[in-house]
N, C-alpha and C positions, 0 to 999 in steps of 0.2 A: 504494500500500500504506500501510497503518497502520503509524506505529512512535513510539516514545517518545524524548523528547532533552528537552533544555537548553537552554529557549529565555533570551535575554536581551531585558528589554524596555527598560532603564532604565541607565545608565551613572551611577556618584559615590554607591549608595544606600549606606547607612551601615553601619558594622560594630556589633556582629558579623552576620554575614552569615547565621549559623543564624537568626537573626532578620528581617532584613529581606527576606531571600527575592530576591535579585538575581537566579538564576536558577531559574526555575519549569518541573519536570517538565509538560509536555505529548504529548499523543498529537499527531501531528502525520502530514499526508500527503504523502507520497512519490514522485515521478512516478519513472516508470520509465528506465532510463537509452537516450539517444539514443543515436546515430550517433559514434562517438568515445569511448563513454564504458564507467563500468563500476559495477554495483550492488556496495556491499561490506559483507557484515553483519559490524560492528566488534566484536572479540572486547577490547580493552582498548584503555584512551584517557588520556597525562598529563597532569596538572595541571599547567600550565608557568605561569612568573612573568610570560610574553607575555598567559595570559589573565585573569589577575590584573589585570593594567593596563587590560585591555580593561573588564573590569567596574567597576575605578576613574573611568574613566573619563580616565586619562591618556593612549591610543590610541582616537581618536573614530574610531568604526565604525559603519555601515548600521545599524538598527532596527529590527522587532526580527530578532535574529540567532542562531541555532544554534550555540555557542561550541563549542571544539577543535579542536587544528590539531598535537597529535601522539597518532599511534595506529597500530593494524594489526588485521589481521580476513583475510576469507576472500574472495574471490569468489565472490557467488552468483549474476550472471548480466552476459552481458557484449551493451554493444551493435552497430549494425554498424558493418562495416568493422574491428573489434576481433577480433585474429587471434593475437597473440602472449601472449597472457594467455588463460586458462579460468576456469569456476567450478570452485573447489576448490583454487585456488591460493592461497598465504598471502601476505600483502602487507603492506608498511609504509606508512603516509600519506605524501604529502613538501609541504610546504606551499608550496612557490615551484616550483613545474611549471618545464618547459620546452616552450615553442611550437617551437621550432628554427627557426625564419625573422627573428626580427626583428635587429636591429642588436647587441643583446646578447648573444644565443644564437649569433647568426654568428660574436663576437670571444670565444665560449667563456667568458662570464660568464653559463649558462645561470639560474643563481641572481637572476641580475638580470631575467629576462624582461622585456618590456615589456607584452608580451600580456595575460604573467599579472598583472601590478602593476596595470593599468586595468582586469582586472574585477576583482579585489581587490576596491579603492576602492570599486566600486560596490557589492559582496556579490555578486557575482555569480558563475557559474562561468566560467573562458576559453573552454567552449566558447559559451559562450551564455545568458543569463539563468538562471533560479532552477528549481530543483527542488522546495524546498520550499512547504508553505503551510498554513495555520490558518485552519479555518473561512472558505477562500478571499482569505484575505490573506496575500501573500509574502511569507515569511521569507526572511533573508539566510545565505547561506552564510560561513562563517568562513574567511576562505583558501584559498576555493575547495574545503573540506572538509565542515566543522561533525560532527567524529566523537565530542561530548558527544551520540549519540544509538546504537539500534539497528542502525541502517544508514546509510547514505551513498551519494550517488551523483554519482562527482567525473569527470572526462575523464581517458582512460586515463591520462597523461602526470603524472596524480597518484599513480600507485601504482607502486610497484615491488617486482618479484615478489622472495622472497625463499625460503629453504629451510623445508619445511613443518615442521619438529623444532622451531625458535627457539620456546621458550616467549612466548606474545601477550604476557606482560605483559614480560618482556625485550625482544621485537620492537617494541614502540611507543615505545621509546625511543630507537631509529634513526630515528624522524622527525622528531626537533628534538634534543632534551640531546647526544646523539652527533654529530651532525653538525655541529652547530652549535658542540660544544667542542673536541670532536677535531678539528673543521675547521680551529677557528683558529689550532691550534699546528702542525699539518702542513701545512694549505695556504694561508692568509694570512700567515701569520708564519713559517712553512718552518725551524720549530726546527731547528739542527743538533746534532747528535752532540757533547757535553761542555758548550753550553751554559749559561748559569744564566737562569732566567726566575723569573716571580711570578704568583699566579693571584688575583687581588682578587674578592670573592664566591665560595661556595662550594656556591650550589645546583646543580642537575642540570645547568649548561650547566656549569657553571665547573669541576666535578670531572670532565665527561665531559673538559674542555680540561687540568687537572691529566695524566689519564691516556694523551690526546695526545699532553702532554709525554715520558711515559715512554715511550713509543712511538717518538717520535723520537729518543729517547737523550739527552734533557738531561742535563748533570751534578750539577744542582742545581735544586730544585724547591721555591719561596717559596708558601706557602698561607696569606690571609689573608681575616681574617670578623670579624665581632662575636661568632660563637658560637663559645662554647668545644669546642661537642661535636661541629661541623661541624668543626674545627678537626682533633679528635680521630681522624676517620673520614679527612679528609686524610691524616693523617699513617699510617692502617693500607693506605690506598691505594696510600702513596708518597713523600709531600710530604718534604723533607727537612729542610726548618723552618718552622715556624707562629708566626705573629703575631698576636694581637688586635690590628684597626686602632680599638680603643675605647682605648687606651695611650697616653698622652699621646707617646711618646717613637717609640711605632713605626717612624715613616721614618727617626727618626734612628738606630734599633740595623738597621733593614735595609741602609741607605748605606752604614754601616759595617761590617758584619759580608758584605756583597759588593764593598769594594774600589771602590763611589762610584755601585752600583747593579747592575740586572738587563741582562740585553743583550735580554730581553721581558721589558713586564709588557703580565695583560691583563686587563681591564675587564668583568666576567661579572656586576657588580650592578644595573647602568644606574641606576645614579644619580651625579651630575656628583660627590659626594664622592668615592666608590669609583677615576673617570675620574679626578682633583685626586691620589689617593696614587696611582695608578699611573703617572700621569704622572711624579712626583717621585723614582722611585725607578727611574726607566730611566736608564741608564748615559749617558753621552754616547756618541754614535752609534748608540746602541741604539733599539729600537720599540717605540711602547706602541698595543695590537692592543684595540678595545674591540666588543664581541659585544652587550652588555647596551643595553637602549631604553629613555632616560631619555622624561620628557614632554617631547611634541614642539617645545613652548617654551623649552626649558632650552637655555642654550648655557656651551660650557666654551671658556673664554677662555684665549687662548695668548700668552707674550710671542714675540713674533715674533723681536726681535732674537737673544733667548737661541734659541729654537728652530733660526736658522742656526746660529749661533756652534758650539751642540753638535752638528752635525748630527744633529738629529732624527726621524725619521718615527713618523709619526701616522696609522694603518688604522682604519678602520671594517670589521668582517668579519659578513655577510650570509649566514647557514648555512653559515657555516663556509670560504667558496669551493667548498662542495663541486659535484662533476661526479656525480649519483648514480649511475647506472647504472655508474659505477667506485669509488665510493668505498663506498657500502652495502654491497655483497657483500663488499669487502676489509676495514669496520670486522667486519664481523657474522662472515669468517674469524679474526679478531682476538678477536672476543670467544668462538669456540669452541674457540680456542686458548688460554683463559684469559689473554691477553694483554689484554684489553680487558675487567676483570670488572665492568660496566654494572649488571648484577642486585644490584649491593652499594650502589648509587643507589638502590634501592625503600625508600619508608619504611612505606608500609604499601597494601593491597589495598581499596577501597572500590567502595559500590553506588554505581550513577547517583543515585540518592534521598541520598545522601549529600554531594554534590557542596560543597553552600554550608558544610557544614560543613568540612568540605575548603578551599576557599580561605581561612577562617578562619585554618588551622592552617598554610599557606604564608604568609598574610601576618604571621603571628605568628614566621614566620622560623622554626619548629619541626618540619619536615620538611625532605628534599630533593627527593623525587618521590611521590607518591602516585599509582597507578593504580586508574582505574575499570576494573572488568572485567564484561564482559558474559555470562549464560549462553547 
């Protein structure tokens, strides 16, 4: 089939991007979905700061590539052996599948697949090579997704069904900002009840993890950014103090005003500054949980001796640790309990045709989530 997407052909082209066209609307052809798998006409798709990098070119990725790796849509036809899902069923994207056999999925870190992470690498799907293609030459799949397009067609183990009422453009944020932020203060870093934590970056993954926080029952909830207005929208969220980390003085009025630190801070900007304050401002004994992907050359240097001395630990958290098929249905009972209000992350509604203007306005650090949505 014909369908229209987001192709990327070129990684590092220059801003602004309404300019240099990093990614170019094309009609593109579609193979139909195999044995395992499932067709899915994508009803809305995020702008996440994961593919902001990717067209930076600070995440070097397959070429050319189908970019988007959080969304949701419908099922409109399913392949064989695919028995537990229909067409007409609403579904959120999950961008790290689970194979359920390898060594990773067996010790219940299905998030880590192995399966999935080597066809990644390649652009490819886990079940098997490429779907997509341009005047006969294969394009790469995004995470085993690429939902900057009309339709998709990923292996069932990519989608999970979800209740057909969730507005698409709230539903597409279950497959990263949510899972990915909520995940890390519930299941990486297993916030308890009275807690104090700190949330450093405050775009879609970092406020989905602020509201984690609340979730868990922290007692205290640190929100800090360069913007004052993200700052703002923290604190209508939740936050219970706000920091510009542009203040010369910031660690030092946080150290002090929690008693010598957070017992969490966590890391939602991926860049080794944002990792450097939140490392500084975790208590001793306390953990600093970091979500956000610096470039893949950067390394954040630890004094080792101090690190025993305070006993410290130090997480990396990979969607969140989520287990989907438990933890989706229970965020998305959460947010129709207004307990989890995710739809207050939308900064604004745009067309596919819109897109490069769009990563313009993320990298200008002046949204939090923008979604494409599809008629």
């Amino acid at each position: 089939m014909k369908i229209r997407g987001a192709v990327l052909y070129e990684q590092g082209l220059p801003r602004p991007y309404a300019q240099s066209r990093p990614l170019r609307i094309e009609t593109l052809d579609l193979e139909g979905p195999r044995a395992g798998e499932v067709l899915v006409q994508v009803k809305a798709a995020g702008l996440c700061h994961s593919d902001l990098s990717t067209i930076e070119g600070v995440r070097p990725r397959p070429l050319p590539m189908v970019v988007g790796h959080e969304g949701a849509g419908v099922v409109a036809e399913v392949g064989a052996g695919v028995t537990d899902i229909a067409p007409g069923d609403a579904v959120v994207f999950i961008f790290a599948p689970s194979c359920g056999t390898c060594r990773q999925c067996i010790s219940q870190r299905p998030f880590l697949c192995t399966t999935f992470n080597a066809a990644r690498q390649k652009g490819d799907l886990a079940t098997g090579g490429r779907r997509l293609s341009l005047n006969g030459q294969s394009i790469a799949h995004n995470s085993g997704l690429s939902c900057f397009a009309e339709y998709a067609v990923v292996p069932r183990n990519s989608v999970q069904k979800i209740p057909s009422d969730v507005p698409m453009h709230d539903a597409a944020l279950f497959g990263c900002a949510v899972v990915t932020g909520v995940g890390a203060a519930v299941n990486t870093a297993n916030v308890k009840p009275g807690e104090t934590v700190a949330v450093v970056g405050l775009g879609g993954v970092g406020l989905s993890c602020l509201l984690g926080a609340i979730v868990a029952g922290a007692g205290r909830i640190l929100a800090i950014d360069v913007s004052d207005e993200k700052l703002a929208l923290a604190r209508q969220l939740g936050a219970t103090d706000t920091f510009n980390a542009r203040d010369a003085d910031c660690i030092e009025r946080i150290l002090a005003t929690t008693d010598g630190g957070v017992d969490s801070a966590f890391e939602m900007a991926g860049t080794i500054k944002a990792m450097e304050l939140a490392y500084k401002i975790t208590v001793r004994g306390g953990q600093t949980v970091s979500a956000g992907l610096s470039p893949a050359t950067a390394q954040f240097p630890i004094n080792h001796y101090a690190m025993v001395q305070d006993g410290r630990t130090v997480k990396g958290s990979y969607m969140g640790g989520c287990v989907i098929a438990r933890d989706v249905p229970r965020y998305i009972s959460l947010y129709k309990d207004r307990k989890l209000p995710v739809d207050r992350l939308r900064s604004a509604l745009i067309s596919l045709d819109e897109v490069n203007e769009g990563f313009d306005r993320l990298a200008d650090a002046a949204v939090v989530r923008q979604m494409i949505v599809f008629d």
